[in-house]
C-alpha positions as CSV (number, residue, x, y, z in Angstrom):
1,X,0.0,0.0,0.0
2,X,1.3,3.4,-1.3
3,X,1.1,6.2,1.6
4,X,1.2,9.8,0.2
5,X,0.9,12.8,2.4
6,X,-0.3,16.3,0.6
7,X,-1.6,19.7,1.2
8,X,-4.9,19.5,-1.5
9,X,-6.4,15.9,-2.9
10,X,-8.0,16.8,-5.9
11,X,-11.1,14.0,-6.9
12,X,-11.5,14.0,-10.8
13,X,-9.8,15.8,-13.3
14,X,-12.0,17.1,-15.8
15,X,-12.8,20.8,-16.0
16,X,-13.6,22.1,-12.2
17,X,-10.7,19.2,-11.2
18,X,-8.3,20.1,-13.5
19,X,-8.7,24.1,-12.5
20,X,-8.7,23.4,-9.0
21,X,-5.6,21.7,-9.4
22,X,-3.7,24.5,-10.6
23,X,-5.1,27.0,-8.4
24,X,-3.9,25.0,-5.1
25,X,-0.1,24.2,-7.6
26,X,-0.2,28.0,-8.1
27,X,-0.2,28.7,-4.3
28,X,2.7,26.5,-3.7
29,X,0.6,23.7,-2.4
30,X,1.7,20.0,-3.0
31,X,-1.3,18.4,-4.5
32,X,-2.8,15.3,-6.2
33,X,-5.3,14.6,-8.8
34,X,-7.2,11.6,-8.9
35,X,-9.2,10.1,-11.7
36,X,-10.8,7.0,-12.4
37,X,-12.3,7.0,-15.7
38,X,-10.6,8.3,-18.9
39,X,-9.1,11.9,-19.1
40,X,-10.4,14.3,-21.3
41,X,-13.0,16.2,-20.0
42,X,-17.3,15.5,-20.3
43,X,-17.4,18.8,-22.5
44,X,-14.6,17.8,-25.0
45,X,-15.7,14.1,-25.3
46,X,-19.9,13.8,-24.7
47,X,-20.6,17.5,-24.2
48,X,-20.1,20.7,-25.5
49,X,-17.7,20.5,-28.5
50,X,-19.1,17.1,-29.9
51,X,-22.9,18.3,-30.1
52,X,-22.0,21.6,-31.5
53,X,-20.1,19.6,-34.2
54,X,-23.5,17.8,-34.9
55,X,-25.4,20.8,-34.5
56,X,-23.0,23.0,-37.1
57,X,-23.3,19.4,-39.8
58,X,-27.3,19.7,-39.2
59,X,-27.5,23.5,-39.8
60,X,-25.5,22.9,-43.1
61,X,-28.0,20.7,-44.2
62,X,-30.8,22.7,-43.1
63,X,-30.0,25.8,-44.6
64,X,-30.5,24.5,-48.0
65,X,-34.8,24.4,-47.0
66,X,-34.8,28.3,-46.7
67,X,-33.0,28.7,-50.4
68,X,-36.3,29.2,-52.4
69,X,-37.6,31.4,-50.5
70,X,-34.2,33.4,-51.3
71,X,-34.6,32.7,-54.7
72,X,-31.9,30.3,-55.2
73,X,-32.3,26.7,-57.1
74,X,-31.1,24.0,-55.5
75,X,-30.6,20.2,-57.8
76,X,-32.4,17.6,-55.9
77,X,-32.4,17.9,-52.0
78,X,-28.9,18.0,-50.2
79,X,-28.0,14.2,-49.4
80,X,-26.7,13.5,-45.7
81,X,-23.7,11.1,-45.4
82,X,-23.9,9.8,-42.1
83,X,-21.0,7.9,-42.0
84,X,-19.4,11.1,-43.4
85,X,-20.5,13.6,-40.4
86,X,-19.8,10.9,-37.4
87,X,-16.7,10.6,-38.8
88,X,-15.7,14.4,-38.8
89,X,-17.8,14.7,-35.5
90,X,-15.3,11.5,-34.0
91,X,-12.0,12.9,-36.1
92,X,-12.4,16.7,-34.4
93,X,-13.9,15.7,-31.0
94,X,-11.1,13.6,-30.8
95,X,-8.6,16.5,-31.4
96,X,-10.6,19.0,-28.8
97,X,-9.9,16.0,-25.9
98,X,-6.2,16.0,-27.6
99,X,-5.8,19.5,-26.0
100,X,-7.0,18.6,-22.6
101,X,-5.3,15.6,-22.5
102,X,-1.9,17.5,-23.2
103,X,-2.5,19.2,-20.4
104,X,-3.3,16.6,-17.9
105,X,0.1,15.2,-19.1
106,X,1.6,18.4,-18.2
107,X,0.9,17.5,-14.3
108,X,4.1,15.2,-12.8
109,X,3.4,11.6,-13.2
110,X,3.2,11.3,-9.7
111,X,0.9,13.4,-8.6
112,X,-1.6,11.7,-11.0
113,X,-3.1,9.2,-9.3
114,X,-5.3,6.4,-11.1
115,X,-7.9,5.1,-9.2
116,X,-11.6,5.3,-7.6
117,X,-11.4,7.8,-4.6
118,X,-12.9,6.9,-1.3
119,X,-13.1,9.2,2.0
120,X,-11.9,7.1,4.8
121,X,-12.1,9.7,6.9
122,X,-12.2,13.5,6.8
123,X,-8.3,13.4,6.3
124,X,-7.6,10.5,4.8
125,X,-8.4,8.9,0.8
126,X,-8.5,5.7,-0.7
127,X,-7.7,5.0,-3.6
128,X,-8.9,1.5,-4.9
129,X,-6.2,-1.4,-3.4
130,X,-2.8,0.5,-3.9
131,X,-2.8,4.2,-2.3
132,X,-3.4,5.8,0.6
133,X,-3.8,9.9,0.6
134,X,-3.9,11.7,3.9
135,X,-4.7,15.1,3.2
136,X,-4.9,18.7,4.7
137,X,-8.1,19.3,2.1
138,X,-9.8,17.4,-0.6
139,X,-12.0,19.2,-3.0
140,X,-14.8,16.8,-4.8
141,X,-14.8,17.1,-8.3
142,X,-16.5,14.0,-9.7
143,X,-18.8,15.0,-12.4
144,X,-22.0,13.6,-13.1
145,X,-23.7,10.8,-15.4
146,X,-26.5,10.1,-17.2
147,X,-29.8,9.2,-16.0
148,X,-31.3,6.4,-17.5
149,X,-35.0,6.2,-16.0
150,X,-36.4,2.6,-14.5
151,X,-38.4,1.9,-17.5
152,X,-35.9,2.1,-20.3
153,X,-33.3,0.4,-18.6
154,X,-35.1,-2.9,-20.1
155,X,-34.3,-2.0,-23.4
156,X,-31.0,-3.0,-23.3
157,X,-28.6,-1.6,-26.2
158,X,-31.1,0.5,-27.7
159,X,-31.4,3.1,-25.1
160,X,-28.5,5.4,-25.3
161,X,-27.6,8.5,-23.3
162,X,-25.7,12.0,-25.0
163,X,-22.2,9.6,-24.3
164,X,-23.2,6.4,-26.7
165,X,-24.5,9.3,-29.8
166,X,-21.1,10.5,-29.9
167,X,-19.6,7.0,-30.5
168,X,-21.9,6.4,-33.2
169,X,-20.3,5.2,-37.0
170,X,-23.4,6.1,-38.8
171,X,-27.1,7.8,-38.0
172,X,-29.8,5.8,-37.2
173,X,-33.1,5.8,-39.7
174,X,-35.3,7.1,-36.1
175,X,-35.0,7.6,-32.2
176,X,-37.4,8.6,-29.7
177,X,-35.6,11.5,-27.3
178,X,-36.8,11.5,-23.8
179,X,-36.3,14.6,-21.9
180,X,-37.4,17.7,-23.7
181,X,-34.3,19.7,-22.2
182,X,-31.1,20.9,-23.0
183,X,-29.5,18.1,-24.0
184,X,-32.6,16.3,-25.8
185,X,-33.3,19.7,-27.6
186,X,-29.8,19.9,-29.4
187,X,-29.6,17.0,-30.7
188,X,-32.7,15.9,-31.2
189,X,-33.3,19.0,-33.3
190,X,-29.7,18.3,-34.9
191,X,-30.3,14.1,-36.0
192,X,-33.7,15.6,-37.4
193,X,-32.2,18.1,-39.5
194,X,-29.8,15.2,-40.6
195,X,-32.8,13.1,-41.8
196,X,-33.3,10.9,-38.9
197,X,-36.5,10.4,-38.1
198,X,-37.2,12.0,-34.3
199,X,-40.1,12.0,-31.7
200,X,-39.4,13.4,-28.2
201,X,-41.3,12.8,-25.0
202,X,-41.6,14.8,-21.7
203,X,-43.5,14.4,-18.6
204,X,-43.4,17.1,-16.5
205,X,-44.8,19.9,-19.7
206,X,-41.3,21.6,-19.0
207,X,-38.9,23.3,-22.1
208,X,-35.3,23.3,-21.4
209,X,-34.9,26.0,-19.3
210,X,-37.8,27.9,-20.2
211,X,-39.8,29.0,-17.4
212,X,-41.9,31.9,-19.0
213,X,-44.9,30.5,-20.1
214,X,-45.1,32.7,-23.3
215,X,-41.7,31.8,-24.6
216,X,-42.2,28.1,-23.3
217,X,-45.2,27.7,-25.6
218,X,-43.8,29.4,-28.8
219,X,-40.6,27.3,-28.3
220,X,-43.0,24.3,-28.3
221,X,-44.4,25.3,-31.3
222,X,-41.8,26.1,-33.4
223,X,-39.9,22.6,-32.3
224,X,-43.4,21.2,-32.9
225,X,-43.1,21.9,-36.5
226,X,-40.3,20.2,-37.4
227,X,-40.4,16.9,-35.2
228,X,-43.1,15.3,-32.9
229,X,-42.9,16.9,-29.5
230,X,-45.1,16.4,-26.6
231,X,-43.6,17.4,-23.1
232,X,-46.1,16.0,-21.2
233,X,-46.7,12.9,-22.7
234,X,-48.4,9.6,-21.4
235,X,-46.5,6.6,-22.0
236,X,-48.0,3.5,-22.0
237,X,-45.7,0.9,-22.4
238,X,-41.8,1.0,-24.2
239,X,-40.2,-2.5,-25.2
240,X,-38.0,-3.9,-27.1
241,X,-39.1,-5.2,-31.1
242,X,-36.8,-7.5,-33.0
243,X,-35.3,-3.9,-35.2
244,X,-35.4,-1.9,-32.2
245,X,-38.1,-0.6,-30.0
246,X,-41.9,-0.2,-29.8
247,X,-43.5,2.6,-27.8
248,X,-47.0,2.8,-26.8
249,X,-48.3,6.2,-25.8
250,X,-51.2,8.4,-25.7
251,X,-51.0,11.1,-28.8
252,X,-51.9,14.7,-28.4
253,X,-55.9,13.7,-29.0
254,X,-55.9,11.2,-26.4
255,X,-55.5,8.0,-28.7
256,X,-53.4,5.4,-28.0
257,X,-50.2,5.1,-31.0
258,X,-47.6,3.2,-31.3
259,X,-44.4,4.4,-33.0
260,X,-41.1,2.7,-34.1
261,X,-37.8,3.6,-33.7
262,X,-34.3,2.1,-33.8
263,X,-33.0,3.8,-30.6
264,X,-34.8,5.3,-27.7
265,X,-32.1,8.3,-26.2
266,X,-32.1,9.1,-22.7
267,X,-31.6,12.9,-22.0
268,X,-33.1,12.9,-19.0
269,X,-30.9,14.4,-16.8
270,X,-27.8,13.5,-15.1
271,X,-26.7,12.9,-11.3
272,X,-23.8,13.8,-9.8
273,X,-21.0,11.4,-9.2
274,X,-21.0,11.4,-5.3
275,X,-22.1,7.9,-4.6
276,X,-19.3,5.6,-3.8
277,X,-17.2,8.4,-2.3
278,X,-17.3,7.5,1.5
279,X,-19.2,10.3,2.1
280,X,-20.7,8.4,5.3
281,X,-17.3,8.4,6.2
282,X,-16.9,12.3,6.7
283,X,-18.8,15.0,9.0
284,X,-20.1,16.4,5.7
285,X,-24.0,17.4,6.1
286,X,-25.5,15.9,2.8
287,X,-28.7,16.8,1.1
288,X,-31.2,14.4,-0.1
289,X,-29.4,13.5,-3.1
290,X,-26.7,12.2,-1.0
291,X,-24.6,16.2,-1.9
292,X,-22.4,17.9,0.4
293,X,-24.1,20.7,1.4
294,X,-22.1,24.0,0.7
295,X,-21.3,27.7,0.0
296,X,-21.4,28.9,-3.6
297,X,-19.4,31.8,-2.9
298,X,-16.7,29.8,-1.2
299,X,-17.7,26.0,-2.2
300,X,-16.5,24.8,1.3
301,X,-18.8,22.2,2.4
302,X,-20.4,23.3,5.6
303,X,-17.5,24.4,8.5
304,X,-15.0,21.6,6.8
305,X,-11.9,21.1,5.1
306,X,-13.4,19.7,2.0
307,X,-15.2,21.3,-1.1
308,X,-16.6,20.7,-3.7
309,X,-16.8,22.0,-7.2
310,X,-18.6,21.7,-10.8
311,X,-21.3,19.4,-11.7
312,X,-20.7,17.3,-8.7
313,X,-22.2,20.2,-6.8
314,X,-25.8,19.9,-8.6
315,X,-25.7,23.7,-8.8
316,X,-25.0,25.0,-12.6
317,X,-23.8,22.2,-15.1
318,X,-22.1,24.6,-17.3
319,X,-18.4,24.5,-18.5
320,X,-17.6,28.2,-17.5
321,X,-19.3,28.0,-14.1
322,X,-17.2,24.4,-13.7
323,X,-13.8,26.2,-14.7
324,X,-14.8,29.2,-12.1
325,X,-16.0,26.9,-9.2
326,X,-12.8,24.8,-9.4
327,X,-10.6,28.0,-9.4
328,X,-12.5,29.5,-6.2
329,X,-12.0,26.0,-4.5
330,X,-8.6,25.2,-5.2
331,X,-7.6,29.0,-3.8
332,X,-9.5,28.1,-0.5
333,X,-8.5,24.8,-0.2
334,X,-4.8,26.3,-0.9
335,X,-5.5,28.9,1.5
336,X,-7.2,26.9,4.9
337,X,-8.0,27.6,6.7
338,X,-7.9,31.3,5.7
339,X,-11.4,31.1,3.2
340,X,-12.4,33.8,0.8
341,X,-15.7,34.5,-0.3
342,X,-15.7,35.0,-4.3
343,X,-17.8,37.1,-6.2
344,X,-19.4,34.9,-8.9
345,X,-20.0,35.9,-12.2
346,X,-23.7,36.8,-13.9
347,X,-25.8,33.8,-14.9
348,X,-25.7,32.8,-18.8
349,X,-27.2,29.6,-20.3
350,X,-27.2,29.4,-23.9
351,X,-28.7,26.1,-26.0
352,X,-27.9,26.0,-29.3
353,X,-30.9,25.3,-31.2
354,X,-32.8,26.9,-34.0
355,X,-33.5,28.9,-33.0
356,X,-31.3,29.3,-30.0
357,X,-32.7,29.9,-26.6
358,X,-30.7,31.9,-23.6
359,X,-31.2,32.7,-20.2
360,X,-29.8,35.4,-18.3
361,X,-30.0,36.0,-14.6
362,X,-33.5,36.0,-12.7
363,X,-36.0,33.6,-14.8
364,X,-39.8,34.6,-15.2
365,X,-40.6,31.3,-12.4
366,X,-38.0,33.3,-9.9
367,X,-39.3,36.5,-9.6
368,X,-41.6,37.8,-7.4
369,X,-45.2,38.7,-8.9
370,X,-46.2,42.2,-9.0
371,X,-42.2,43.2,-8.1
372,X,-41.3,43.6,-11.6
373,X,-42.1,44.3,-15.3
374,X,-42.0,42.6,-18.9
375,X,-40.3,44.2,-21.7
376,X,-41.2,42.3,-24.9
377,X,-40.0,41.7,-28.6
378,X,-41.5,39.1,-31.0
379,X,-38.6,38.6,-33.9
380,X,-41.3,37.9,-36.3
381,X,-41.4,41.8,-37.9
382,X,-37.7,42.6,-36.4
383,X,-36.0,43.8,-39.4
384,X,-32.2,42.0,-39.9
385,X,-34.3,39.0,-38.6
386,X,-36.8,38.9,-41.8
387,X,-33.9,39.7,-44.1
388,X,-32.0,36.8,-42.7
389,X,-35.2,34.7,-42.6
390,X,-34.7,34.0,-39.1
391,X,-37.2,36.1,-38.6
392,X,-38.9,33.7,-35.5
393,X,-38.6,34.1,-31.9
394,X,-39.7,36.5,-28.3
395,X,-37.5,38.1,-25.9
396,X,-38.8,38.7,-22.4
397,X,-36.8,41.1,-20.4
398,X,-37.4,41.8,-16.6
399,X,-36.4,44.3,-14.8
400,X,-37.4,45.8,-11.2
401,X,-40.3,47.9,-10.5
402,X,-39.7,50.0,-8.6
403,X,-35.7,50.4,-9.4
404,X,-35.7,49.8,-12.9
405,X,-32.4,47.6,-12.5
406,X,-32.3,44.9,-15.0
407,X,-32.7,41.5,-13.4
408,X,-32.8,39.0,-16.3
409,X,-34.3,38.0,-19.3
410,X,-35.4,34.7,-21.7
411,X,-35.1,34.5,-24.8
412,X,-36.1,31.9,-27.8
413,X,-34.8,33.7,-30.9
414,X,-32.3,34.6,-33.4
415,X,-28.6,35.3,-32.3
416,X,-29.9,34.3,-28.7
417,X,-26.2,33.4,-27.8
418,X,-24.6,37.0,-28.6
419,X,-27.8,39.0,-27.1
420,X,-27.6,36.8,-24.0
421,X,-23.5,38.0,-23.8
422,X,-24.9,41.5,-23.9
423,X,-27.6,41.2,-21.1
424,X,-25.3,39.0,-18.9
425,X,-22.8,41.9,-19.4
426,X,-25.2,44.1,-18.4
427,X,-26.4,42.3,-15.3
428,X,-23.4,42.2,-14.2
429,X,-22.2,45.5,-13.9
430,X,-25.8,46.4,-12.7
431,X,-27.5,48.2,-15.3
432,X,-31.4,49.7,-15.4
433,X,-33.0,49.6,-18.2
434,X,-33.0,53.4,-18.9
435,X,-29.1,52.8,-18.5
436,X,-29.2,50.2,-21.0
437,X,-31.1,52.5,-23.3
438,X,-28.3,54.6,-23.3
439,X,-26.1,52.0,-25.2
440,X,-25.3,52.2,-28.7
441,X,-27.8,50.2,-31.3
442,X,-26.2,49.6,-35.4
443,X,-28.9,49.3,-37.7
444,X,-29.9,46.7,-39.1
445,X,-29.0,43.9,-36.3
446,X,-30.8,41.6,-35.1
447,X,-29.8,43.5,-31.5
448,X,-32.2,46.2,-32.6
449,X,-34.9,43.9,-31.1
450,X,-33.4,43.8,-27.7
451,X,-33.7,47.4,-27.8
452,X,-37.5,47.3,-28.6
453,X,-38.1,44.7,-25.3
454,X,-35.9,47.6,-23.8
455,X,-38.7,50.4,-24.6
456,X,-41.4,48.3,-23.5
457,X,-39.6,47.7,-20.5
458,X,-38.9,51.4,-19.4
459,X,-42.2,52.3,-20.7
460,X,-44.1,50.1,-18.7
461,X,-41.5,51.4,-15.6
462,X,-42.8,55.2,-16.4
463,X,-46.5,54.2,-16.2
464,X,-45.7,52.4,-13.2
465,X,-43.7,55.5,-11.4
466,X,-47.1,57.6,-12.6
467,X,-49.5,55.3,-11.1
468,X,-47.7,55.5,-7.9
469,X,-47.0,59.1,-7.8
470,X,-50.9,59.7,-8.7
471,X,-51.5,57.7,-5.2
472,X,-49.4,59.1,-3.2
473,X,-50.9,62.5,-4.4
């Protein structure tokens, strides 16, 4: 048994691992990393760069449907190789994981420890058979994994999660996506606009992050279009045929159908990597999914020496807010027990549909009725958005009452990714919407609607401050 005393024991090395690694290296800390599955990082091998490389091969093909309207011929319909866009989605995502994985090689040899990490104690690791870490602080930094719900799980090889897509040689004729949210809305979307056939199911009626009802229902709409969507569907029965699977389910009218598909994909959500850990093992309070409880602004876990960081924290599964929480742990583990509390950076979610959808601070469902007012924009008339013909899409912006600060905004719409930038920008150095006003606006862009929600916004504000001066007089 190999006994190896350090300052910092750092549990999995992808992104929040990885950057809590060097923060606690960069304050002269001796520290380990510890991994037990492959290096590479869940955004550069299932996540982020693999589905965009999807996406971007579906959007090709797509674009071709809007060239009448422009007044451009097209010979035939544009003819999907499959075999073609796995392998360039394999041959690049393969190069992304190339650059993390020349970092991770970077670390000393020695400090990178193979294994499945277990707490012994609130000092002390164990890593499978052959090490034994005692430790000044550990920071948890395991990830997460799919969820595969209790009723697919009989379907052996033909249920798949985001990971299994990704390893794909060629695209399936049809799947049925479960889990109407981020995840099941990229590619889902994507596979359709590659010619696979595609039905998704939800249960609860929810929309990726969506929480406006407005935007919720013209999202579900305008995905309607293309593919079958229901988001609160009633499945009767899912099971395995001979060519793949057979779903039973109640349709939109309330009549029993039956679809086909070769693959049944499980983007239902994912749970984060904490079971296995010894947790029992530590003084760590633990919520009722079994997660340290803990300080975002700090990521300790309660009054401890431990903490925890990226989606292993059940907090914001996002790659930025992954690199950021490892950083702030690292420093504080570095630092024990000296622990600063970090200012963390505006919220911004971005999914990369067509069209896109972003979210920015406060959502509709976290607000407080009557506290606040809605500026809106439909992209429908916006000008750059017709010329485009991308001209589909609402922007809800929210803003205080009585303040006029800007609190947040949702958005299903054109260029949702670079308007989101712009209002997370704004959040954060806490603008009002008059302020906002204020800001320069090119014409024609497809910003130009921002600046309509904008108007409505402030205008609804002024009617507001009038009512309330008329009372008080």
């Amino acid at each position: 048994m190999k006994q190896i005393k350090v300052d910092v024991a750092v549990i999995g090395a992808g992104t929040a691992g990885l950057a809590a690694y060097r923060a606690a290296i960069a304050r002269g800390k001796r520290a380990v990393i510890v991994e037990a599955g492959a290096y590479g990082t869940t955004c550069a091998r299932v996540g982020c760069m693999p589905s965009k490389l999807l996406i971007a091969a579906a959007d090709a093909a797509h674009a071709s449907s809007r060239y009448p309207e422009f007044g451009l011929g097209l010979e035939g319909r544009v003819r999907v190789d499959g075999k073609a866009v796995m392998r360039r989605v394999k041959r690049e995502r393969d190069r992304f994981v190339g650059f993390v994985l020349q970092g991770v090689e970077g670390i000393d040899e020695r400090l990178r420890i193979r294994g499945h990490a277990r707490f012994v104690s609130d000092t002390t690791l164990q890593v499978d058979a052959h090490t034994r870490i005692e430790f000044g602080q550990a920071v948890i930094a395991t990830g997460s994994s799919p969820i595969v719900p209790s009723f697919l799980r009989e379907l052996g090889d033909r249920v798949v999660v985001n990971d299994d897509v990704f390893g794909w040689d060629d695209l399936p004729r049809s799947v049925a996506v479960f889990g109407p949210g981020v995840i099941g809305l990229e590619l889902g979307q994507a596979l359709h606009r590659l010619g696979v056939e595609v039905a998704m199911f939800g249960l609860s009626g929810s929309l990726g992050p969506l929480s406006d009802p407005a935007l919720r229902q013209y999202a579900a709409s305008s995905f309607g279009a293309e593919f079958y969507l229901d988001p609160s569907a009633k499945m009767l029965s899912a099971t395995r045929a001979d060519d793949g699977v057979k779903l039973l389910y109640l349709n939109k009218d309330g009549a029993v159908a039956e679809r086909h598909v070769d693959y049944v994909i499980a983007a239902t959500g994912r749970a984060p990597n904490v079971r296995g850990l010894g947790l029992e093992h530590t003084s760590l309070a633990l919520d009722r999914f079994g997660v340290p409880l803990f300080d975002r602004a700090t990521m300790r876990c309660g009054q401890s020496n431990i903490f925890i960081a990226g989606d292993a924290n059940q907090d914001l599964p996002l790659l930025h807010e992954a690199a950021d929480e490892g950083r702030i742990a690292g420093e504080n583990a570095a630092s024990y027990p000296e622990v600063r509390a970090f200012s963390r950076r505006a919220t911004l979610s971005i999914v990369f549909t067509d069209p896109q959808i972003a979210i920015v601070g406060q959502r509709f469902a976290e607000l407080k009725p009557g506290r606040f007012v809605t500026g809106e924009v439909s992209f429908e008339d916006q000008g750059r958005s017709r010329v485009m013909l991308r001209n589909e899409g609402l922007l809800h912006v929210y803003a205080d009452a009585q303040s006029g600060k800007f609190l947040g905004a949702e958005m299903f719409g054109p260029d949702a990714e670079h308007i989101g930038h712009l209002l997370a920008w704004a959040l954060q150095s806490g603008l009002t919407v008059a302020q906002l006003l204020e800001m320069p606006f090119y014409h024609p862009v497809v910003q130009e609607g921002l600046r309509t929600a904008l108007r409505d916004a402030q205008a609804k504000l002024n009617a507001a401050s009038a009512a309330a001066g008329k009372r008080a007089a």
